[in-house]
MARLO-818052 format. One line per field, with one value per atom (N, C-alpha, C): residue number from 1; residue in three letters; atom name; x, y, z. Coordinates in nm, 4 decimals, decimal comma. Layout:
! residues N
i (NUM/...)
aa (ALA/...)
at (CA/...)
X (X/...)
Y (Y/...)
Z (Z/...)
This chain:
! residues 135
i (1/1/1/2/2/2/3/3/3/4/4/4/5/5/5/6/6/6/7/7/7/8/8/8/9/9/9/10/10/10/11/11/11/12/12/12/13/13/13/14/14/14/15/15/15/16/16/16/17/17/17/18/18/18/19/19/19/20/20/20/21/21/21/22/22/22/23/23/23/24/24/24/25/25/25/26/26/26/27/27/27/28/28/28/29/29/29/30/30/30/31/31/31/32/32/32/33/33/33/34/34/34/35/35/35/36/36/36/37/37/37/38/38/38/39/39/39/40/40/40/41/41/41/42/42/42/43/43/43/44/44/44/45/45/45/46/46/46/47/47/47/48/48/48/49/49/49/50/50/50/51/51/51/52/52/52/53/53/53/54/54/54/55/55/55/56/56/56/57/57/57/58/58/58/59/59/59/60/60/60/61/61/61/62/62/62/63/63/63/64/64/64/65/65/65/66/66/66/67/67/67/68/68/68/69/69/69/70/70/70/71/71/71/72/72/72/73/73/73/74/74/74/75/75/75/76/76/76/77/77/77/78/78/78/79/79/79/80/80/80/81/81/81/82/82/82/83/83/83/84/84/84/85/85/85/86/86/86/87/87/87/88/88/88/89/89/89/90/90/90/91/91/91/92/92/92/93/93/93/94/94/94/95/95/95/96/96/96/97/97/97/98/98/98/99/99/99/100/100/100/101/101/101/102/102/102/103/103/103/104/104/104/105/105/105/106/106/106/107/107/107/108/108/108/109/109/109/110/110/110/111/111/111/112/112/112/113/113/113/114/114/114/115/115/115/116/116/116/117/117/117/118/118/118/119/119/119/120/120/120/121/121/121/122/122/122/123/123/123/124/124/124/125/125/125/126/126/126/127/127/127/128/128/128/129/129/129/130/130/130/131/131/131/132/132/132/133/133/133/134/134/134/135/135/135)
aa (UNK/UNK/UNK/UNK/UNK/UNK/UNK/UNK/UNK/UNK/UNK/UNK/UNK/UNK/UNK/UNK/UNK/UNK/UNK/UNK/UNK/UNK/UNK/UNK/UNK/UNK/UNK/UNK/UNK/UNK/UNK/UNK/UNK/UNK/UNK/UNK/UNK/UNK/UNK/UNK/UNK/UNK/UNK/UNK/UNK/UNK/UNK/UNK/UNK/UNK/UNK/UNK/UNK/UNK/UNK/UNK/UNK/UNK/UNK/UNK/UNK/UNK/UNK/UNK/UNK/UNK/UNK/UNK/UNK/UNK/UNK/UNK/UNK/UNK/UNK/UNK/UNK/UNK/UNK/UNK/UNK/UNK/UNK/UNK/UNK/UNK/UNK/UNK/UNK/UNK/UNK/UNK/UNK/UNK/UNK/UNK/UNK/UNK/UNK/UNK/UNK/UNK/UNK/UNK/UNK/UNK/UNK/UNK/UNK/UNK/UNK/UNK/UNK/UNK/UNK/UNK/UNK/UNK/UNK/UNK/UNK/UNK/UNK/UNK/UNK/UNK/UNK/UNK/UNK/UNK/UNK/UNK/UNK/UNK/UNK/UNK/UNK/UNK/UNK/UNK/UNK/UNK/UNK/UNK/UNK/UNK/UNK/UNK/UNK/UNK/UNK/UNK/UNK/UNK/UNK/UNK/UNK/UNK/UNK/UNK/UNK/UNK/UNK/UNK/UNK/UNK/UNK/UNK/UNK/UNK/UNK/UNK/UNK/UNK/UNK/UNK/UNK/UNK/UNK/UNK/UNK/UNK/UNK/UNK/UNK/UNK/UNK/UNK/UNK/UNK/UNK/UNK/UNK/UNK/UNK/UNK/UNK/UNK/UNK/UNK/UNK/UNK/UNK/UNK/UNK/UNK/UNK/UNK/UNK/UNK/UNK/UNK/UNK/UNK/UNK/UNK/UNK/UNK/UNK/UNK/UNK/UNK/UNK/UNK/UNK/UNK/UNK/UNK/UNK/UNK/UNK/UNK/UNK/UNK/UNK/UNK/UNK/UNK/UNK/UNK/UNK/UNK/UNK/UNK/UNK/UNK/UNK/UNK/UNK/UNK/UNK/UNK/UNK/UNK/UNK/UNK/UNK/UNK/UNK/UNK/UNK/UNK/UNK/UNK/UNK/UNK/UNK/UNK/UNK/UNK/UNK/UNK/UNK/UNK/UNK/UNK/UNK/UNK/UNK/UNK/UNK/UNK/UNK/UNK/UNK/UNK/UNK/UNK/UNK/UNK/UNK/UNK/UNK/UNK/UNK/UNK/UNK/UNK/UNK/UNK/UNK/UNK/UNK/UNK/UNK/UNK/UNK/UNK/UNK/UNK/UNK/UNK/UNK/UNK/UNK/UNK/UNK/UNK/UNK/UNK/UNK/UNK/UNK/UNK/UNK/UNK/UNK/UNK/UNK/UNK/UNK/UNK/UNK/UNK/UNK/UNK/UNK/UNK/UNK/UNK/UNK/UNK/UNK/UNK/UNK/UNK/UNK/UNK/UNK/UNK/UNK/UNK/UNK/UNK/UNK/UNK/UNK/UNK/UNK/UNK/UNK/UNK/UNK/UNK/UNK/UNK/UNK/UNK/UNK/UNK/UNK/UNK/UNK/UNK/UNK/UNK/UNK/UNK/UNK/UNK/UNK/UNK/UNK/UNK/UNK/UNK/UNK/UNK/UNK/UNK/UNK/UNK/UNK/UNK/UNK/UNK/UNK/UNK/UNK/UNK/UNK/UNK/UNK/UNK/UNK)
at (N/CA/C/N/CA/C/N/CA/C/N/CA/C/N/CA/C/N/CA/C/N/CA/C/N/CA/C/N/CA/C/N/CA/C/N/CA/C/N/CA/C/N/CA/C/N/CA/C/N/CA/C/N/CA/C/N/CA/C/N/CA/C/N/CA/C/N/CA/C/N/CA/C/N/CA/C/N/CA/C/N/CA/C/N/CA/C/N/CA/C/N/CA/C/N/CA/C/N/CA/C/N/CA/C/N/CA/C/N/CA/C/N/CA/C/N/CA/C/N/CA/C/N/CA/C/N/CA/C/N/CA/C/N/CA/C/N/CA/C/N/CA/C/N/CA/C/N/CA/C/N/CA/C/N/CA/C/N/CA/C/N/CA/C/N/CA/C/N/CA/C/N/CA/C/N/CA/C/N/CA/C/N/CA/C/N/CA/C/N/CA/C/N/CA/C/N/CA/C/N/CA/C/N/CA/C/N/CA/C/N/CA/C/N/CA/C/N/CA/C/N/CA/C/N/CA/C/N/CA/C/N/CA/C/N/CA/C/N/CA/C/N/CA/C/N/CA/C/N/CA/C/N/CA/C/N/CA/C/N/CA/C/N/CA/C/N/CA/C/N/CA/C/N/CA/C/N/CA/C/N/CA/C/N/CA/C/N/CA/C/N/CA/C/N/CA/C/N/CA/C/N/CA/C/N/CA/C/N/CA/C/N/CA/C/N/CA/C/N/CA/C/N/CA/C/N/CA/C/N/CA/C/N/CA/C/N/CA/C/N/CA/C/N/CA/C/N/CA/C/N/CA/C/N/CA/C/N/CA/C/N/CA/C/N/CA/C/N/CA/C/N/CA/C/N/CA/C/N/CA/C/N/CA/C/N/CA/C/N/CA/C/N/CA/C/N/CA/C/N/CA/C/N/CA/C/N/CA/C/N/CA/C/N/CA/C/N/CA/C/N/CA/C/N/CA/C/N/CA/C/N/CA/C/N/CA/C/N/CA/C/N/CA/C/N/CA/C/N/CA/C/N/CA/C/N/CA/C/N/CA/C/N/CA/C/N/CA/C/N/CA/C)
X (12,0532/12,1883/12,2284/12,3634/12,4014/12,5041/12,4981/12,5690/12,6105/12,7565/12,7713/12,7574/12,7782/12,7706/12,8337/12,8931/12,9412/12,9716/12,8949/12,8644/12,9341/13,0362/13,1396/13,2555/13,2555/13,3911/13,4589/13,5674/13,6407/13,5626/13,6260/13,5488/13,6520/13,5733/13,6217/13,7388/13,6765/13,7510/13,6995/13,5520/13,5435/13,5074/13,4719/13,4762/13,2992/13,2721/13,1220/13,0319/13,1372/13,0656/13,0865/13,1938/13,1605/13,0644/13,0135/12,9178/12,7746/12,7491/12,6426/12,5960/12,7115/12,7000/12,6645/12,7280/12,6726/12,5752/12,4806/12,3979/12,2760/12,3061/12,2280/12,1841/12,3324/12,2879/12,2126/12,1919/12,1487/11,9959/11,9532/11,8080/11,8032/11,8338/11,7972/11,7695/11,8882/11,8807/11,7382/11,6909/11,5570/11,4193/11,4726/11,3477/11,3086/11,3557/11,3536/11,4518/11,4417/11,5252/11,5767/11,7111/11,7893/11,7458/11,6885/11,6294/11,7684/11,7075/11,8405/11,8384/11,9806/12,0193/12,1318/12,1083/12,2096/12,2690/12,4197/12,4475/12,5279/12,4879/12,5578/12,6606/12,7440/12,8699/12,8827/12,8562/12,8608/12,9657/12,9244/12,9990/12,8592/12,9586/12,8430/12,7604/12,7859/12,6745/12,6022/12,6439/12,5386/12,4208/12,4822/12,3418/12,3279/12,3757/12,2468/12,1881/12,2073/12,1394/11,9462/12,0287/11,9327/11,8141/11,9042/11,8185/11,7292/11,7406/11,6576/11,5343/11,6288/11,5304/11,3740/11,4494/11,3464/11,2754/11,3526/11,2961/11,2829/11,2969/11,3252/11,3936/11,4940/11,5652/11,7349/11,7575/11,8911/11,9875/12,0264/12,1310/12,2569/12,3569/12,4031/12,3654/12,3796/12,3755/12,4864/12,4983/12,5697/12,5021/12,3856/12,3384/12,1350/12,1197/11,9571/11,9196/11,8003/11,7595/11,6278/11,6237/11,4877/11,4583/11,3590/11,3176/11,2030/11,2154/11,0799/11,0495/11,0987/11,0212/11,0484/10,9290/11,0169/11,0366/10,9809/11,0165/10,9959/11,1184/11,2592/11,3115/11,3885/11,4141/11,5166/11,4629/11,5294/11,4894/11,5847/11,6002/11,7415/11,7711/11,8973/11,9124/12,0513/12,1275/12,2176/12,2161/12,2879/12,3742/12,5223/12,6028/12,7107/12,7117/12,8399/12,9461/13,0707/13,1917/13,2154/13,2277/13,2392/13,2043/13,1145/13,0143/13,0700/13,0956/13,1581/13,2749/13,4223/13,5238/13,5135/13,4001/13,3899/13,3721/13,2746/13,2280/13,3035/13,4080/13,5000/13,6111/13,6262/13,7471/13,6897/13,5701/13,4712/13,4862/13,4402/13,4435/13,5413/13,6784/13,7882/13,8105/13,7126/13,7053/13,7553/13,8073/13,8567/13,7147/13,7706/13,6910/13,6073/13,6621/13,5366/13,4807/13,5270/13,4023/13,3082/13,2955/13,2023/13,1027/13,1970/13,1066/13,0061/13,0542/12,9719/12,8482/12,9105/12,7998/12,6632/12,7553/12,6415/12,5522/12,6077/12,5242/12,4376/12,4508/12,3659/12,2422/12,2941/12,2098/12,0641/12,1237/12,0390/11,9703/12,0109/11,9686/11,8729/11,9253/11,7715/11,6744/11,7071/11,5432/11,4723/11,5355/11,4731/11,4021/11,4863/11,4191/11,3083/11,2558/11,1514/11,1666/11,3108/11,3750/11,3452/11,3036/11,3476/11,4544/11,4317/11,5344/11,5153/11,3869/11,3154/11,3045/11,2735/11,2234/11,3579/11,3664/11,4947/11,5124/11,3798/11,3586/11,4181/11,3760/11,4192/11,5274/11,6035/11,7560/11,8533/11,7621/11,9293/11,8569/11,7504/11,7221/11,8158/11,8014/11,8887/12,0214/12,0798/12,2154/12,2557/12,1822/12,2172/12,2283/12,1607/12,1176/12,2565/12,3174/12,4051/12,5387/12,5970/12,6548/12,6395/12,5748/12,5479/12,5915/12,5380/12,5504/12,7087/12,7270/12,8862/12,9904/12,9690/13,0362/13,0328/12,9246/12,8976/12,9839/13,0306/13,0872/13,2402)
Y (8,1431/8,1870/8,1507/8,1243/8,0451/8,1928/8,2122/8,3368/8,3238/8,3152/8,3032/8,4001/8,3913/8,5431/8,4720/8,5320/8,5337/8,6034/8,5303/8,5885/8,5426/8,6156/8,6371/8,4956/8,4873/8,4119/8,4694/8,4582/8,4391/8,3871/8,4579/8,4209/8,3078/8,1518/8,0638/8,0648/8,1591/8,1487/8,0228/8,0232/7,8894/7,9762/7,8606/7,9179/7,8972/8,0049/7,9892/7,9632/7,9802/7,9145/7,7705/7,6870/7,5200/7,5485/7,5894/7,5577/7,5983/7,6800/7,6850/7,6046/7,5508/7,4685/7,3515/7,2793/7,2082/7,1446/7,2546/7,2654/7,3000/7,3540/7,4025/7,2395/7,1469/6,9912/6,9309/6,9099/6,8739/6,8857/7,0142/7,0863/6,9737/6,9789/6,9598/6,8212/6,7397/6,5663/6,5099/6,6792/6,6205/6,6864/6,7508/6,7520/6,8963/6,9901/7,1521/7,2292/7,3449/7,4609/7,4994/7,5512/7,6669/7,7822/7,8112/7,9462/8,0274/8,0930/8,1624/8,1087/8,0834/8,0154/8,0570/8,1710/8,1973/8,1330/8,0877/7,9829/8,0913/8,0824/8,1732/8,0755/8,1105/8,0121/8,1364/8,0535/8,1262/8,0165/8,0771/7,9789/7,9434/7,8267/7,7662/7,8645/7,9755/8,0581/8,1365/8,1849/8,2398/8,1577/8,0013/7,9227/7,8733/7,9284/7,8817/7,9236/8,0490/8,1878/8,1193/8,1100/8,1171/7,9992/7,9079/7,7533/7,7949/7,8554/7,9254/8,0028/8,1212/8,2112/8,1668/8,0601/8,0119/7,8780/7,7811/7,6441/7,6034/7,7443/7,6692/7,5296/7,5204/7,4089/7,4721/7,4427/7,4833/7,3960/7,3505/7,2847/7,3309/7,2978/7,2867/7,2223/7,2328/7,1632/7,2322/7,1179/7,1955/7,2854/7,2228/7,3509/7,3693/7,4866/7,5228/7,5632/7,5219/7,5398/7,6251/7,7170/7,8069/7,7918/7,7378/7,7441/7,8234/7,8776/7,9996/7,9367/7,9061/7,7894/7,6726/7,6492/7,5306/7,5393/7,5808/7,6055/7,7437/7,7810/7,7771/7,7151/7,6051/7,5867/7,7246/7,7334/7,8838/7,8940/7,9146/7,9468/7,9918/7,9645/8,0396/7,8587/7,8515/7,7558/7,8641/7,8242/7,8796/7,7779/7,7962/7,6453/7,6753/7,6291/7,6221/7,5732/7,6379/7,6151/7,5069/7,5630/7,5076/7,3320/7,3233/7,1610/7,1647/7,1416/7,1060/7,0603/7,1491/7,0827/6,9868/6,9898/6,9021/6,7601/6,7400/6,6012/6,6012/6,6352/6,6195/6,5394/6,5786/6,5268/6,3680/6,3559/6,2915/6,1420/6,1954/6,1163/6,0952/6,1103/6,1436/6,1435/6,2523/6,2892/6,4157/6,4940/6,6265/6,7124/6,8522/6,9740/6,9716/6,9830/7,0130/6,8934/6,7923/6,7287/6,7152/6,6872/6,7446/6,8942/6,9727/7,1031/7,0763/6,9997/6,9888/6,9079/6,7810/6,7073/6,7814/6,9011/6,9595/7,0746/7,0755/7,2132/7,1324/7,0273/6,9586/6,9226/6,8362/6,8645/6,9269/7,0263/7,1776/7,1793/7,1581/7,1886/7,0881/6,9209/6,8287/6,8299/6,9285/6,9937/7,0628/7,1993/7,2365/7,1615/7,0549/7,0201/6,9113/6,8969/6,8360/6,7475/6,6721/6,5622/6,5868/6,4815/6,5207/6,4259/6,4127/6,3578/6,3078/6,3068/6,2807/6,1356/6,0763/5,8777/5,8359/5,7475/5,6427/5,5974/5,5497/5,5868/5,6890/5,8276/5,9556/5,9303/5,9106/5,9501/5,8372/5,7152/5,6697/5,6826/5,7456/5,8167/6,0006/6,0317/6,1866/6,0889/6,0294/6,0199/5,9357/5,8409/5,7973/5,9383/5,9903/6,1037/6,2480/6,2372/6,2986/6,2621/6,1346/6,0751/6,0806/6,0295/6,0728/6,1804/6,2712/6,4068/6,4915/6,4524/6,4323/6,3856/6,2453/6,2316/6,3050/6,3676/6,4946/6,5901/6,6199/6,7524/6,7620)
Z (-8,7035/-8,6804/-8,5372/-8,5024/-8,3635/-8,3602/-8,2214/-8,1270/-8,0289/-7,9960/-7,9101/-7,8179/-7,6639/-7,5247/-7,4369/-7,3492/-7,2373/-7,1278/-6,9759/-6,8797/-6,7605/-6,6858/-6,5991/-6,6266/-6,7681/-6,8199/-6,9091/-6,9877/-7,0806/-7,1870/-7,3428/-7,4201/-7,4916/-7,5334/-7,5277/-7,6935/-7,7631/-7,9324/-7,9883/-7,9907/-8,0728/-8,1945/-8,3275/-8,4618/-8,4889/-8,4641/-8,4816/-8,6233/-8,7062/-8,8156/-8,7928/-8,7521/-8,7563/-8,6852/-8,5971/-8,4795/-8,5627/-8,6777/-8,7101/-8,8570/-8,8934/-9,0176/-8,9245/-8,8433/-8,7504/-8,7184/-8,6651/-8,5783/-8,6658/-8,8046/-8,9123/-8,9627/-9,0179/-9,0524/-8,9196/-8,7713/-8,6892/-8,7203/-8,7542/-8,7221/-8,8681/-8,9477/-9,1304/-9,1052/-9,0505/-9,0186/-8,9449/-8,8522/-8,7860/-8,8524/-8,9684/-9,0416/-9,0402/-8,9459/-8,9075/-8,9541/-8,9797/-9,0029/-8,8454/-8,8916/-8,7326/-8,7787/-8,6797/-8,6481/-8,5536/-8,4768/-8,3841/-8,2803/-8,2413/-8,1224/-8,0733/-7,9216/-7,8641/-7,7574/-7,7757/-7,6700/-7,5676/-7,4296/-7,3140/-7,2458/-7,2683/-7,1695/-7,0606/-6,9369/-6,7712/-6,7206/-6,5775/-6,4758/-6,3993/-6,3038/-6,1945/-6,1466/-6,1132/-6,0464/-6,1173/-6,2287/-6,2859/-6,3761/-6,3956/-6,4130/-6,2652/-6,2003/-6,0479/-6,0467/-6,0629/-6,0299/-6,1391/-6,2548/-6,3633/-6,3287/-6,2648/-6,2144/-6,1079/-6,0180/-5,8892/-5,9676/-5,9782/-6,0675/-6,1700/-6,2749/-6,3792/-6,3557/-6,2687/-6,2741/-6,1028/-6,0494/-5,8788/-5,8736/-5,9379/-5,8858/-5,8244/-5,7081/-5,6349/-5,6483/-5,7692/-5,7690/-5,9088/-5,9050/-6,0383/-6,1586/-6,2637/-6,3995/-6,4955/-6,6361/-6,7382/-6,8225/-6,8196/-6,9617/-6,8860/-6,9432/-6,9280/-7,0630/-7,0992/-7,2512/-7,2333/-7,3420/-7,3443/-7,4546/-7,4721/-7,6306/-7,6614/-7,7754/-7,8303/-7,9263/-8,0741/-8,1779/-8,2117/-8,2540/-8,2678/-8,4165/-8,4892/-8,6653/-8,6952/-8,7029/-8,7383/-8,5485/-8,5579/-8,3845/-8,3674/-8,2535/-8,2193/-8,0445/-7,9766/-7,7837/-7,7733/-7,6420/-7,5990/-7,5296/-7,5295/-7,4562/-7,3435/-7,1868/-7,1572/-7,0475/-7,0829/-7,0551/-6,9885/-6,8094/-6,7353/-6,7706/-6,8116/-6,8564/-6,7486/-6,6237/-6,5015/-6,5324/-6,5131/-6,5374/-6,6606/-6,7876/-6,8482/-6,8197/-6,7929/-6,7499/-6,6848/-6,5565/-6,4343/-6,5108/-6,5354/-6,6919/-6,7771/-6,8447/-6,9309/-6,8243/-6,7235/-6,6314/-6,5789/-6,5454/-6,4698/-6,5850/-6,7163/-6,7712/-6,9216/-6,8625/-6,9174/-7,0762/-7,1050/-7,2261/-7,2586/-7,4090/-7,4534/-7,3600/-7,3527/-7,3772/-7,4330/-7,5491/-7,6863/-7,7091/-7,6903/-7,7304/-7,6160/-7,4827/-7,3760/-7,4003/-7,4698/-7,4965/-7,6332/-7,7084/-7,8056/-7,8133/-7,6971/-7,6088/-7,5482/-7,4665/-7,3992/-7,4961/-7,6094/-7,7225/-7,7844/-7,8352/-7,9272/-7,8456/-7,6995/-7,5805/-7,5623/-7,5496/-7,5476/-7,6876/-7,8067/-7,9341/-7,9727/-7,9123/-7,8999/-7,8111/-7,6983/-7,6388/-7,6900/-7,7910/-7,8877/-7,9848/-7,9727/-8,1272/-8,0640/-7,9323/-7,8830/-7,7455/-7,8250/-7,6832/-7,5484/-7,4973/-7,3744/-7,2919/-7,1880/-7,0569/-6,9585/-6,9119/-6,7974/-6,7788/-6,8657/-6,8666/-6,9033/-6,8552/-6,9264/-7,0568/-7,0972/-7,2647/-7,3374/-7,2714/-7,3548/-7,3315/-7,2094/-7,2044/-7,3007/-7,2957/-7,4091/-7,5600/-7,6041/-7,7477/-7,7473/-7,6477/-7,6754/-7,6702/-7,5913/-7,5551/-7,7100/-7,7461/-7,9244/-7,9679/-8,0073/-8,0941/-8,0674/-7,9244/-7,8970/-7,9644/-7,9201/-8,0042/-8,1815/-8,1966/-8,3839/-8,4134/-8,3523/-8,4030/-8,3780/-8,2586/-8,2509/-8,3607/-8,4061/-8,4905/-8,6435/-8,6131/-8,7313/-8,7905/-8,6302/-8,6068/-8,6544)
């Protein structure tokens, strides 16, 4: 099940069932069940806060991923509205589709991806795309 929360923002009114039919075909396309996945939309500081705190890293980002299984995939996504807009403007694309960029994101770290090698990054960034046009 996908849930949304929100921490010192506005709550955005997205329709959380597209987001879990979604994200439900995403997990299925890679071979896994969705387990629970709560996505936290903050602002810049409260994923700083979270970046210091959990990964000692002092900088901004859009999204931080926690994952607990991987079958049923199931963690928390927790995702700067902030850095979103910023990359939506940056790279003059809609809202939502930048936000959906950055959920699936988060949802192919769960599901193993990573980001680190250049390799990984243009296999998630295909795989981002695809799944985008899903949506």
């Amino acid at each position: 099940m996908v849930e949304f929360f929100y921490e010192e923002i506005d709550d955005l009114n997205l329709d959380v069932n597209v987001y879990q039919e979604w994200l439900s075909l995403v997990c299925l396309k890679e071979g896994k069940a969705l387990g629970d996945i709560s996505v936290v939309f903050c602002s810049d500081e409260y994923l700083l806060g979270l970046n210091i705190k959990h990964l000692n890293h002092d900088y901004y980002t859009d999204i931080i991923t926690f994952d607990y299984y991987t079958s049923p995939v199931s963690g928390d996504l927790f995702i700067s509205v902030e850095r979103v807009l910023d990359n939506a403007g940056t790279h003059n694309i809609q809202f939502d589709v930048e936000l959906k960029r950055v959920i699936v994101h988060g949802v192919l770290h769960l599901l193993g991806y990573g980001d680190k090698e250049e390799l990984d990054i243009k296999v998630i960034r295909a795989k981002e795309d695809f799944y985008i046009s899903l949506c």
